[in-house]
C-alpha positions in Angstrom: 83.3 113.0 116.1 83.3 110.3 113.7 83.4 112.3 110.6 86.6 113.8 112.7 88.2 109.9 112.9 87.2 109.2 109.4 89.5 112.1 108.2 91.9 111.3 110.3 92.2 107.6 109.3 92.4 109.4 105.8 95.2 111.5 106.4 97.3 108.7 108.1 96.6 106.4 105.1 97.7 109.3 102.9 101.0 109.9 104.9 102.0 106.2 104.3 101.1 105.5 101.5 102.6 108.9 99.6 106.0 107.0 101.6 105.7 103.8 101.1 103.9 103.2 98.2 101.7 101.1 100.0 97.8 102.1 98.6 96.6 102.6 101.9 94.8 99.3 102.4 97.4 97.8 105.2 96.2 100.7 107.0 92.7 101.2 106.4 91.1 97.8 106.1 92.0 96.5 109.6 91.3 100.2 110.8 87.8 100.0 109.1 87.5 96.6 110.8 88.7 97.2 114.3 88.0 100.2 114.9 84.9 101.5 112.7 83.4 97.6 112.9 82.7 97.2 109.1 83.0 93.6 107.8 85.9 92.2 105.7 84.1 92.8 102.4 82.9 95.9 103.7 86.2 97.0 104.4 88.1 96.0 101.6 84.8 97.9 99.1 85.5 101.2 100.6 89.3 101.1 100.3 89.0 100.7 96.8 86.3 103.3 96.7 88.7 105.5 98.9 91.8 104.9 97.1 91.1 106.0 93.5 91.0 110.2 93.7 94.0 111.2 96.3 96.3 108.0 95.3 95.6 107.9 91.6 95.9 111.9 91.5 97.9 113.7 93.9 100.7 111.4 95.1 101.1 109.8 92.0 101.5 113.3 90.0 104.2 114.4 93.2 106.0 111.2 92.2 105.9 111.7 88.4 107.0 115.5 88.9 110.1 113.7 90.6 110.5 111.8 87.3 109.8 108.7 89.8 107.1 107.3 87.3 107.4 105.1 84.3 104.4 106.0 82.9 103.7 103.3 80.2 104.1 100.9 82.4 101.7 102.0 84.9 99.1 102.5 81.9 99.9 98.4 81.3 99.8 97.6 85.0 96.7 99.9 85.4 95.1 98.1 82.7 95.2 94.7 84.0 94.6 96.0 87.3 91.3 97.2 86.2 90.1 94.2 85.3 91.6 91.7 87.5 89.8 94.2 90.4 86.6 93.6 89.0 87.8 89.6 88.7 89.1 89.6 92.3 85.7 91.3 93.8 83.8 89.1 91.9 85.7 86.1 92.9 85.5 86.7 97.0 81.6 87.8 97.2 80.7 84.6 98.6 83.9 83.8 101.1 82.8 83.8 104.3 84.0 87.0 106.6 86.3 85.4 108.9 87.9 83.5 105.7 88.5 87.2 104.1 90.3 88.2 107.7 92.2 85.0 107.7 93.1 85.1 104.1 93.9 89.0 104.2 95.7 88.8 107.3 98.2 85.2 105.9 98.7 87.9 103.1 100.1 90.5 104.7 102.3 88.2 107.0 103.5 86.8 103.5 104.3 90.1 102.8 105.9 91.2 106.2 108.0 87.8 106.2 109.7 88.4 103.0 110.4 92.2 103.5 112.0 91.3 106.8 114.0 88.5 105.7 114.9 89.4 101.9 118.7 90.5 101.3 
């Protein structure tokens, strides 16, 4: 049953994020937290693990066949988010779980905030 949930957490974090753009992380850390009772750090490991072969492939080529991409500046972006991954994970190692929630969670509400209110 829980291979089941795992795939279908997968498929709903492929949905939204082939429409939104949104990496799947909005979706699957709190669900990996809540509902699969990983930690914080756990969590946000296995997204990153998770998001590399169906969001760096198969939407990403859907949205270039659409002429949706510009490509050299997703090689730029990719670069630096290469390394400032490996920065970032290194940086939080030592944060304390509930920190990581807090911190992740202020984030998104950042995020929410300003979507809902922009013009």
């Amino acid at each position: 049953m829980t291979q089941g949930m795992y795939i279908l957490l997968g498929l709903t974090a492929g949905v939204f994020g082939g429409m939104f753009g949104i990496g799947g992380g909005v979706i699957l850390i709190p669900a990996m937290v809540y509902f699969f009772g990983l930690t914080q750090h756990q969590a946000q490991g296995t997204t990153l693990a998770i998001m590399v072969p169906p969001i760096g492939l198969l939407a990403a080529w859907r949205y270039y066949q659409s002429g949706n991409v510009k490509l050299g500046m997703a090689v730029l972006i990719c670069a630096g988010f290469f390394i400032g991954g490996y920065l970032g994970a290194s940086l939080v190692q030592k944060v304390p779980d509930l920190l990581m929630k807090r911190m992740f969670g202020g984030f998104l509400m950042l995020v929410a905030l300003k979507m809902i209110f922009a013009k």
